[in-house]
Backbone as CSV, one residue per row, in Angstrom:
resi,resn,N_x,N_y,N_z,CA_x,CA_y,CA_z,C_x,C_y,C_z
1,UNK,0.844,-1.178,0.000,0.000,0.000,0.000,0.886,1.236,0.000
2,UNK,0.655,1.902,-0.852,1.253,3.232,-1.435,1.105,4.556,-0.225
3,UNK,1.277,5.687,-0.714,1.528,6.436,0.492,-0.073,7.453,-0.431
4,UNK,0.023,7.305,-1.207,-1.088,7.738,-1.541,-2.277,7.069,-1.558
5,UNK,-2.466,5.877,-1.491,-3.673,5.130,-0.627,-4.020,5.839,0.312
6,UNK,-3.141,5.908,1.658,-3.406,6.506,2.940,-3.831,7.762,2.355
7,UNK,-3.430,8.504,1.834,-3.355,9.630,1.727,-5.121,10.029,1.187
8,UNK,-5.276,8.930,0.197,-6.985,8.935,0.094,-8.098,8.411,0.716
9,UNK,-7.631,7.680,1.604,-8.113,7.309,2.628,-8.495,8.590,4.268
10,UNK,-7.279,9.473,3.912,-7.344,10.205,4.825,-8.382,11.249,4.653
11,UNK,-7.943,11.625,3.364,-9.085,13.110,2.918,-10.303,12.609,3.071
12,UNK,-10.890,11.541,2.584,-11.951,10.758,2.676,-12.567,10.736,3.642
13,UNK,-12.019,10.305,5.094,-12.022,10.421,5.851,-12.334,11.660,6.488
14,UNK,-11.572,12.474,6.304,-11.911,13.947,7.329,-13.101,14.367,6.520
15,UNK,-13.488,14.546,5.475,-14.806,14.826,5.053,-15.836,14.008,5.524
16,UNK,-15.581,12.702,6.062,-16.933,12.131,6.142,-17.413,12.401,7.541
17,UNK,-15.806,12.669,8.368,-16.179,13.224,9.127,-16.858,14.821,9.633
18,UNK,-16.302,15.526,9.160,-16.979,16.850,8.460,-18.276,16.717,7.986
19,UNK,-19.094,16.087,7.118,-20.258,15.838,6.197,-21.375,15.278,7.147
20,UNK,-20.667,14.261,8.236,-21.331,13.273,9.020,-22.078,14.688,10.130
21,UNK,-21.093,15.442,10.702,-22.034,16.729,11.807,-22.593,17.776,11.203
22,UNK,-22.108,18.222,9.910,-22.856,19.370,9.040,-23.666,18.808,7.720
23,UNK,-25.085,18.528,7.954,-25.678,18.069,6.748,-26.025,18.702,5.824
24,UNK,-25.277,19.934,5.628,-25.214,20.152,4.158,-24.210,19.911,3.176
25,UNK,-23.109,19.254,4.456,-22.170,18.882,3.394,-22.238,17.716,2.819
26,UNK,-22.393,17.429,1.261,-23.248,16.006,1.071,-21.668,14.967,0.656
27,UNK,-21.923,13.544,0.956,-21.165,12.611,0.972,-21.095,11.933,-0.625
28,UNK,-22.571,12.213,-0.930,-22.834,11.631,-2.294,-21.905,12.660,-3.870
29,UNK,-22.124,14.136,-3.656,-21.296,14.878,-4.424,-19.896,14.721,-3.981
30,UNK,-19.192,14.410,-2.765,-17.894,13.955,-2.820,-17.546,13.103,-3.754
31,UNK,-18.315,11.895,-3.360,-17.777,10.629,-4.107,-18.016,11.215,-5.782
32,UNK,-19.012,11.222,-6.205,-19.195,11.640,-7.285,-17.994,12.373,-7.979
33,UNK,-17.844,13.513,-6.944,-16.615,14.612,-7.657,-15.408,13.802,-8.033
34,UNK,-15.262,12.907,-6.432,-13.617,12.471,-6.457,-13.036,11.125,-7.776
35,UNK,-14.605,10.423,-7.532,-14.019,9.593,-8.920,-14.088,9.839,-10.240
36,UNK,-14.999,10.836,-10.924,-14.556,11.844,-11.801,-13.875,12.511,-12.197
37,UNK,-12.983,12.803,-11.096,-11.672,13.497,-11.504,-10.615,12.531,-11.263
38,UNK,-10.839,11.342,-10.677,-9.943,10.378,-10.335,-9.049,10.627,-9.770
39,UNK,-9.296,11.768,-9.176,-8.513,11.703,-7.576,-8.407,10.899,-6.253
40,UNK,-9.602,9.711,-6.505,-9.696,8.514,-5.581,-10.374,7.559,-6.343
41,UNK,-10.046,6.736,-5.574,-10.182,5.063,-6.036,-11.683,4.730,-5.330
42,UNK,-12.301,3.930,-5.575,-13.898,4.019,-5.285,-13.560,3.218,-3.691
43,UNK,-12.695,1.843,-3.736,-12.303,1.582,-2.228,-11.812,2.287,-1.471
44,UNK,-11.123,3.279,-1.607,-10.385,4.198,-0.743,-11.509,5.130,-0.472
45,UNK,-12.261,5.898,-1.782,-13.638,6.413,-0.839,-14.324,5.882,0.681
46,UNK,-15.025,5.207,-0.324,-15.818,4.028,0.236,-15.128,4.080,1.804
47,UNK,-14.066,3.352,2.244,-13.293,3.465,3.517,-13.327,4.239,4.053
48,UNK,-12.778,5.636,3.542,-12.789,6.655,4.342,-13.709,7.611,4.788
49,UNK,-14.888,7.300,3.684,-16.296,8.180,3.712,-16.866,7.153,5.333
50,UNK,-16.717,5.801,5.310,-17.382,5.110,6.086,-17.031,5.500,7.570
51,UNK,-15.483,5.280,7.393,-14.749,5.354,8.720,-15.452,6.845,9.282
52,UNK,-14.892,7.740,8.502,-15.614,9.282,9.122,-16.626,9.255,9.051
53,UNK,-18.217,8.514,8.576,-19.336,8.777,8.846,-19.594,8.154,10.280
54,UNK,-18.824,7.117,10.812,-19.095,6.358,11.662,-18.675,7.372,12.776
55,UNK,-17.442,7.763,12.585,-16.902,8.140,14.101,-17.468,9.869,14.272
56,UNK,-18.205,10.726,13.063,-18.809,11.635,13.478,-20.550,11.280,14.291
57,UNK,-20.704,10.384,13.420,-21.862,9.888,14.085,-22.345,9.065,15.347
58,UNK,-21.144,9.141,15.577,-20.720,8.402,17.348,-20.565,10.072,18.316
59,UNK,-20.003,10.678,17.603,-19.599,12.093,18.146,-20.927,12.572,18.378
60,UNK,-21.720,12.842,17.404,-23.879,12.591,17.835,-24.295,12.198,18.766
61,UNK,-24.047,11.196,18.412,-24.606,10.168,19.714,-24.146,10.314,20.733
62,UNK,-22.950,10.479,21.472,-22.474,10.918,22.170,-23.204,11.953,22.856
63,UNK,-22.365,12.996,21.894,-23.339,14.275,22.603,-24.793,14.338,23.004
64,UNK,-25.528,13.539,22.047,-26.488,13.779,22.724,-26.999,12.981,23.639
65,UNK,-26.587,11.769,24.028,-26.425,11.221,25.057,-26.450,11.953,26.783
66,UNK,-24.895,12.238,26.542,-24.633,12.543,27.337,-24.714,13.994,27.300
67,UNK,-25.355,14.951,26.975,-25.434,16.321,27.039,-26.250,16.898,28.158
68,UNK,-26.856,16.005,28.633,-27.592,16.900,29.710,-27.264,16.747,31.049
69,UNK,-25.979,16.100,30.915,-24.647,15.833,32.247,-23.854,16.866,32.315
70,UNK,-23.922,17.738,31.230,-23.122,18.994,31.273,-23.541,19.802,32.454
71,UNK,-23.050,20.958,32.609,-23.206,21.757,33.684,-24.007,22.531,33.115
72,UNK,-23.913,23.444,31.901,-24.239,24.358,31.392,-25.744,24.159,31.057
73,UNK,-25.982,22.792,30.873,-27.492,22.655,29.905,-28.466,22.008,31.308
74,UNK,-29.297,22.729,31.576,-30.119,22.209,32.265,-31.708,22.128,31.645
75,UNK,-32.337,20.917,31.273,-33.164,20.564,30.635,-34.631,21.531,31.145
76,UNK,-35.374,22.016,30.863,-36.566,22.824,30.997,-37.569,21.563,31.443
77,UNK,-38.443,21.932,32.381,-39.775,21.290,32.799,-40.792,21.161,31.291
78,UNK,-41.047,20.005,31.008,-41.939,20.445,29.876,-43.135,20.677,30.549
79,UNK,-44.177,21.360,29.588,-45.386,22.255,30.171,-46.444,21.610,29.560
80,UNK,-47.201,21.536,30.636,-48.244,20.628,29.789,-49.286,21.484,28.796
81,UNK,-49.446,20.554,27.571,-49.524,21.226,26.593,-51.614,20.336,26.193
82,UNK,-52.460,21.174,25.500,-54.154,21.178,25.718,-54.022,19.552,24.319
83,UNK,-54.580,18.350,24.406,-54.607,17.276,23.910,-54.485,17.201,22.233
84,UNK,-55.638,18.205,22.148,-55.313,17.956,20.442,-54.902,19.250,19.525
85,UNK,-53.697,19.632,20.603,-52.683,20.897,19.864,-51.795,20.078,18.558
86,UNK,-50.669,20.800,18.018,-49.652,20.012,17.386,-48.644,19.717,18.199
87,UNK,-48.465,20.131,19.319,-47.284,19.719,20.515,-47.497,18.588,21.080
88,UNK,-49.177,18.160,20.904,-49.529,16.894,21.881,-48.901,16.137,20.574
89,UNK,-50.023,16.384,19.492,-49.443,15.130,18.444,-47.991,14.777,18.157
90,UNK,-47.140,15.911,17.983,-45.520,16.081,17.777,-45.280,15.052,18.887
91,UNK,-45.397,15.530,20.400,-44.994,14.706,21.278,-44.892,12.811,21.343
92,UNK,-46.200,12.713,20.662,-46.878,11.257,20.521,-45.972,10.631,19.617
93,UNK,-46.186,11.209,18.940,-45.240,11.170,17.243,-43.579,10.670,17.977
94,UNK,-42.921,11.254,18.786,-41.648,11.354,19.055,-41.512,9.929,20.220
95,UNK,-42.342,10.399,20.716,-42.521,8.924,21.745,-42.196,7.866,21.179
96,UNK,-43.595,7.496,19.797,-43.498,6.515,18.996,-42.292,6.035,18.636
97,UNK,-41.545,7.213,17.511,-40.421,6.889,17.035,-39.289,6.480,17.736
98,UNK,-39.302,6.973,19.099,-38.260,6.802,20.129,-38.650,5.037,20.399
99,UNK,-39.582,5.018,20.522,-40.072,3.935,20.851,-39.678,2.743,19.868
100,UNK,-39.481,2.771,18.662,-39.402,2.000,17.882,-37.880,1.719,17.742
101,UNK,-37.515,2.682,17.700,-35.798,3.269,17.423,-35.119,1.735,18.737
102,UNK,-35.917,2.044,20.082,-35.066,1.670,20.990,-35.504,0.254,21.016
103,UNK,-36.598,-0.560,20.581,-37.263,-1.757,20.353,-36.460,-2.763,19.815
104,UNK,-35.652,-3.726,20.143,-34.735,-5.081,20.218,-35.024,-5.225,18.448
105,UNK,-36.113,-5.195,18.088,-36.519,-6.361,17.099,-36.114,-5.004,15.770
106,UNK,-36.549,-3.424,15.998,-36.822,-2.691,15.573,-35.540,-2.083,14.767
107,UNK,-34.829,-1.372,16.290,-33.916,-0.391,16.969,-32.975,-0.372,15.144
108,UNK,-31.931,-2.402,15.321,-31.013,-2.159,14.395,-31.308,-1.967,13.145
109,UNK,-32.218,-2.827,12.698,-32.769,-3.061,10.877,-33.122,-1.274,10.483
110,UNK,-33.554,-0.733,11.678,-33.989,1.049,11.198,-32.700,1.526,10.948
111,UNK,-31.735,1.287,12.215,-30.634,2.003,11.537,-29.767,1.292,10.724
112,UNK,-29.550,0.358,9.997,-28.838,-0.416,9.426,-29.563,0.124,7.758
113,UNK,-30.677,0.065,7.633,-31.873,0.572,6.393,-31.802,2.290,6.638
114,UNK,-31.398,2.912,7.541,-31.097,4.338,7.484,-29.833,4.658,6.749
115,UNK,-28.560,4.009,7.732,-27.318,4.104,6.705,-27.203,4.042,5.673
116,UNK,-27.635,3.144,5.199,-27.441,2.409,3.846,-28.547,3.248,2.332
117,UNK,-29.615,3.717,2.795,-30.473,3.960,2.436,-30.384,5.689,2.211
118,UNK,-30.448,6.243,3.610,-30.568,7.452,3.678,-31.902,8.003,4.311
119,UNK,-33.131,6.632,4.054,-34.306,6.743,4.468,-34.821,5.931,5.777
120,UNK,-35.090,6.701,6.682,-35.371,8.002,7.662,-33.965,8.684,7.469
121,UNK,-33.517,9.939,7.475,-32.540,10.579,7.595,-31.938,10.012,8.553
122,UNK,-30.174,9.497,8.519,-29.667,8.915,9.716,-29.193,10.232,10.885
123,UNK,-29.201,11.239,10.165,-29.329,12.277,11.558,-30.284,12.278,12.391
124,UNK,-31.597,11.877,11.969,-32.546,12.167,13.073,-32.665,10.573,13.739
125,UNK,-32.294,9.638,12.963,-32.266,7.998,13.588,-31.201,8.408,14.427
126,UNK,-29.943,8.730,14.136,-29.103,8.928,15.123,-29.248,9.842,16.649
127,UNK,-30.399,11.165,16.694,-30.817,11.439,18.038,-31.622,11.075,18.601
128,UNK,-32.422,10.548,17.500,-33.112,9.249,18.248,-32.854,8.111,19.358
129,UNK,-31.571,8.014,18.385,-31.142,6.284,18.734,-30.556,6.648,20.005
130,UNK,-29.790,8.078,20.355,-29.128,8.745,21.356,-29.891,8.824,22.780
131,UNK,-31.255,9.166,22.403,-32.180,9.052,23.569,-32.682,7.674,23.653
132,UNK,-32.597,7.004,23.675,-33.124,5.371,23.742,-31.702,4.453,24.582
133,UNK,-32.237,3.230,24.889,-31.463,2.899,25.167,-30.108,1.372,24.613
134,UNK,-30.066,1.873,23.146,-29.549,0.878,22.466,-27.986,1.457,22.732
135,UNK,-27.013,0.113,22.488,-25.925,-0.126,22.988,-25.194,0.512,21.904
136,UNK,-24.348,1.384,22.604,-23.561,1.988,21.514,-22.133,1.089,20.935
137,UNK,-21.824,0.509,21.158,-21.198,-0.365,20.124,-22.027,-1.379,19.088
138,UNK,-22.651,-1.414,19.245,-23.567,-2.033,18.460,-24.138,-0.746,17.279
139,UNK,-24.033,0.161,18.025,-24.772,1.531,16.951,-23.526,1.897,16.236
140,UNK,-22.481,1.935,16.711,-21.063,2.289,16.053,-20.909,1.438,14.969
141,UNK,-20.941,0.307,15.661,-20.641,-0.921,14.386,-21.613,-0.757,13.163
142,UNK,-22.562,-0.741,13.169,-23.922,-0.948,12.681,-23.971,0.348,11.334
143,UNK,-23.752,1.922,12.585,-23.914,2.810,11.580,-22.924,2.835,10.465
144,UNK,-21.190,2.619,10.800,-20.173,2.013,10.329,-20.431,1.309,8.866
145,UNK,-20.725,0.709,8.920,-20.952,-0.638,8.030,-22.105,-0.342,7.027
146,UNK,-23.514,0.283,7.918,-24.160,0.593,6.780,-23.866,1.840,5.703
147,UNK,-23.194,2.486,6.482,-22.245,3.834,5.254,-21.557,3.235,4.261
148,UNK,-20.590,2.005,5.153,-20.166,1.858,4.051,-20.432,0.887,2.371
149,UNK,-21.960,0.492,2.960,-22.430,-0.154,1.591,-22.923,0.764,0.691
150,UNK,-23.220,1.583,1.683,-23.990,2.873,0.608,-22.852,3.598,0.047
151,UNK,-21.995,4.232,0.534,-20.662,4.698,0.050,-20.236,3.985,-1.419
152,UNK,-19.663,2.646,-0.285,-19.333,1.917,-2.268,-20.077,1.340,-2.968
153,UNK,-21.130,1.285,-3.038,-22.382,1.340,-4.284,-22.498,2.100,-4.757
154,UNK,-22.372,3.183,-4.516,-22.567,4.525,-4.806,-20.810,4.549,-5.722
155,UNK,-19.867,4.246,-4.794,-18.369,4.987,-5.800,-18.002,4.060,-7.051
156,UNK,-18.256,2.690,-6.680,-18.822,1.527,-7.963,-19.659,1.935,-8.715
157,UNK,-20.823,2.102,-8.512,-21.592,2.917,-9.869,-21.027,4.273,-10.849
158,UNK,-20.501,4.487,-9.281,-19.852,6.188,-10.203,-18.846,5.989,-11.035
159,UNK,-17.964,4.914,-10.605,-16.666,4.562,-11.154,-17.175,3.459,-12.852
160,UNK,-18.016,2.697,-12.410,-18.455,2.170,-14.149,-19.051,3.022,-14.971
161,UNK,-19.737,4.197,-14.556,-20.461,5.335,-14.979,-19.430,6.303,-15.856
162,UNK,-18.625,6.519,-15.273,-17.169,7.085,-15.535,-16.359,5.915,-16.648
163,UNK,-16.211,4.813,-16.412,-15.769,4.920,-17.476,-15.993,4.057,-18.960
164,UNK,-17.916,4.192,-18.547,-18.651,3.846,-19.595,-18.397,4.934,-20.569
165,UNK,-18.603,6.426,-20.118,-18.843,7.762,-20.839,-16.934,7.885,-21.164
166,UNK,-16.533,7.326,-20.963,-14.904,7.684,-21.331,-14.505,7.005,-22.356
Protein backbone atom coordinates (compact mmCIF):
# COMPACT_ATOMS: atom_id res chain seq x y z
CA UNK A 1 0.00 0.00 0.00
CA UNK A 2 1.25 3.23 -1.44
CA UNK A 3 1.53 6.44 0.49
CA UNK A 4 -1.09 7.74 -1.54
CA UNK A 5 -3.67 5.13 -0.63
CA UNK A 6 -3.41 6.51 2.94
CA UNK A 7 -3.36 9.63 1.73
CA UNK A 8 -6.98 8.94 0.09
CA UNK A 9 -8.11 7.31 2.63
CA UNK A 10 -7.34 10.21 4.83
CA UNK A 11 -9.08 13.11 2.92
CA UNK A 12 -11.95 10.76 2.68
CA UNK A 13 -12.02 10.42 5.85
CA UNK A 14 -11.91 13.95 7.33
CA UNK A 15 -14.81 14.83 5.05
CA UNK A 16 -16.93 12.13 6.14
CA UNK A 17 -16.18 13.22 9.13
CA UNK A 18 -16.98 16.85 8.46
CA UNK A 19 -20.26 15.84 6.20
CA UNK A 20 -21.33 13.27 9.02
CA UNK A 21 -22.03 16.73 11.81
CA UNK A 22 -22.86 19.37 9.04
CA UNK A 23 -25.68 18.07 6.75
CA UNK A 24 -25.21 20.15 4.16
CA UNK A 25 -22.17 18.88 3.39
CA UNK A 26 -23.25 16.01 1.07
CA UNK A 27 -21.17 12.61 0.97
CA UNK A 28 -22.83 11.63 -2.29
CA UNK A 29 -21.30 14.88 -4.42
CA UNK A 30 -17.89 13.96 -2.82
CA UNK A 31 -17.78 10.63 -4.11
CA UNK A 32 -19.20 11.64 -7.29
CA UNK A 33 -16.61 14.61 -7.66
CA UNK A 34 -13.62 12.47 -6.46
CA UNK A 35 -14.02 9.59 -8.92
CA UNK A 36 -14.56 11.84 -11.80
CA UNK A 37 -11.67 13.50 -11.50
CA UNK A 38 -9.94 10.38 -10.33
CA UNK A 39 -8.51 11.70 -7.58
CA UNK A 40 -9.70 8.51 -5.58
CA UNK A 41 -10.18 5.06 -6.04
CA UNK A 42 -13.90 4.02 -5.28
CA UNK A 43 -12.30 1.58 -2.23
CA UNK A 44 -10.39 4.20 -0.74
CA UNK A 45 -13.64 6.41 -0.84
CA UNK A 46 -15.82 4.03 0.24
CA UNK A 47 -13.29 3.47 3.52
CA UNK A 48 -12.79 6.66 4.34
CA UNK A 49 -16.30 8.18 3.71
CA UNK A 50 -17.38 5.11 6.09
CA UNK A 51 -14.75 5.35 8.72
CA UNK A 52 -15.61 9.28 9.12
CA UNK A 53 -19.34 8.78 8.85
CA UNK A 54 -19.09 6.36 11.66
CA UNK A 55 -16.90 8.14 14.10
CA UNK A 56 -18.81 11.63 13.48
CA UNK A 57 -21.86 9.89 14.08
CA UNK A 58 -20.72 8.40 17.35
CA UNK A 59 -19.60 12.09 18.15
CA UNK A 60 -23.88 12.59 17.84
CA UNK A 61 -24.61 10.17 19.71
CA UNK A 62 -22.47 10.92 22.17
CA UNK A 63 -23.34 14.27 22.60
CA UNK A 64 -26.49 13.78 22.72
CA UNK A 65 -26.42 11.22 25.06
CA UNK A 66 -24.63 12.54 27.34
CA UNK A 67 -25.43 16.32 27.04
CA UNK A 68 -27.59 16.90 29.71
CA UNK A 69 -24.65 15.83 32.25
CA UNK A 70 -23.12 18.99 31.27
CA UNK A 71 -23.21 21.76 33.68
CA UNK A 72 -24.24 24.36 31.39
CA UNK A 73 -27.49 22.65 29.90
CA UNK A 74 -30.12 22.21 32.27
CA UNK A 75 -33.16 20.56 30.63
CA UNK A 76 -36.57 22.82 31.00
CA UNK A 77 -39.77 21.29 32.80
CA UNK A 78 -41.94 20.45 29.88
CA UNK A 79 -45.39 22.26 30.17
CA UNK A 80 -48.24 20.63 29.79
CA UNK A 81 -49.52 21.23 26.59
CA UNK A 82 -54.15 21.18 25.72
CA UNK A 83 -54.61 17.28 23.91
CA UNK A 84 -55.31 17.96 20.44
CA UNK A 85 -52.68 20.90 19.86
CA UNK A 86 -49.65 20.01 17.39
CA UNK A 87 -47.28 19.72 20.52
CA UNK A 88 -49.53 16.89 21.88
CA UNK A 89 -49.44 15.13 18.44
CA UNK A 90 -45.52 16.08 17.78
CA UNK A 91 -44.99 14.71 21.28
CA UNK A 92 -46.88 11.26 20.52
CA UNK A 93 -45.24 11.17 17.24
CA UNK A 94 -41.65 11.35 19.05
CA UNK A 95 -42.52 8.92 21.75
CA UNK A 96 -43.50 6.51 19.00
CA UNK A 97 -40.42 6.89 17.03
CA UNK A 98 -38.26 6.80 20.13
CA UNK A 99 -40.07 3.93 20.85
CA UNK A 100 -39.40 2.00 17.88
CA UNK A 101 -35.80 3.27 17.42
CA UNK A 102 -35.07 1.67 20.99
CA UNK A 103 -37.26 -1.76 20.35
CA UNK A 104 -34.74 -5.08 20.22
CA UNK A 105 -36.52 -6.36 17.10
CA UNK A 106 -36.82 -2.69 15.57
CA UNK A 107 -33.92 -0.39 16.97
CA UNK A 108 -31.01 -2.16 14.39
CA UNK A 109 -32.77 -3.06 10.88
CA UNK A 110 -33.99 1.05 11.20
CA UNK A 111 -30.63 2.00 11.54
CA UNK A 112 -28.84 -0.42 9.43
CA UNK A 113 -31.87 0.57 6.39
CA UNK A 114 -31.10 4.34 7.48
CA UNK A 115 -27.32 4.10 6.70
CA UNK A 116 -27.44 2.41 3.85
CA UNK A 117 -30.47 3.96 2.44
CA UNK A 118 -30.57 7.45 3.68
CA UNK A 119 -34.31 6.74 4.47
CA UNK A 120 -35.37 8.00 7.66
CA UNK A 121 -32.54 10.58 7.59
CA UNK A 122 -29.67 8.92 9.72
CA UNK A 123 -29.33 12.28 11.56
CA UNK A 124 -32.55 12.17 13.07
CA UNK A 125 -32.27 8.00 13.59
CA UNK A 126 -29.10 8.93 15.12
CA UNK A 127 -30.82 11.44 18.04
CA UNK A 128 -33.11 9.25 18.25
CA UNK A 129 -31.14 6.28 18.73
CA UNK A 130 -29.13 8.75 21.36
CA UNK A 131 -32.18 9.05 23.57
CA UNK A 132 -33.12 5.37 23.74
CA UNK A 133 -31.46 2.90 25.17
CA UNK A 134 -29.55 0.88 22.47
CA UNK A 135 -25.93 -0.13 22.99
CA UNK A 136 -23.56 1.99 21.51
CA UNK A 137 -21.20 -0.37 20.12
CA UNK A 138 -23.57 -2.03 18.46
CA UNK A 139 -24.77 1.53 16.95
CA UNK A 140 -21.06 2.29 16.05
CA UNK A 141 -20.64 -0.92 14.39
CA UNK A 142 -23.92 -0.95 12.68
CA UNK A 143 -23.91 2.81 11.58
CA UNK A 144 -20.17 2.01 10.33
CA UNK A 145 -20.95 -0.64 8.03
CA UNK A 146 -24.16 0.59 6.78
CA UNK A 147 -22.24 3.83 5.25
CA UNK A 148 -20.17 1.86 4.05
CA UNK A 149 -22.43 -0.15 1.59
CA UNK A 150 -23.99 2.87 0.61
CA UNK A 151 -20.66 4.70 0.05
CA UNK A 152 -19.33 1.92 -2.27
CA UNK A 153 -22.38 1.34 -4.28
CA UNK A 154 -22.57 4.53 -4.81
CA UNK A 155 -18.37 4.99 -5.80
CA UNK A 156 -18.82 1.53 -7.96
CA UNK A 157 -21.59 2.92 -9.87
CA UNK A 158 -19.85 6.19 -10.20
CA UNK A 159 -16.67 4.56 -11.15
CA UNK A 160 -18.45 2.17 -14.15
CA UNK A 161 -20.46 5.33 -14.98
CA UNK A 162 -17.17 7.08 -15.53
CA UNK A 163 -15.77 4.92 -17.48
CA UNK A 164 -18.65 3.85 -19.59
CA UNK A 165 -18.84 7.76 -20.84
CA UNK A 166 -14.90 7.68 -21.33
Amino acid sequence: MTGRFWYEIASAFGFGVVSSLVPILNSEIFIVGSLASGLLGPVEVAIGLALGHGVGKVIMFWAVRNGRRLKWFAPRPKKPVPDGSWRARWRRWNARAAHLVESPRWGMPILIFSAVTGIPPVYLVVIYAATTKMKFGWFSLWVTVGFFIRCYALALATHWGVHLVM
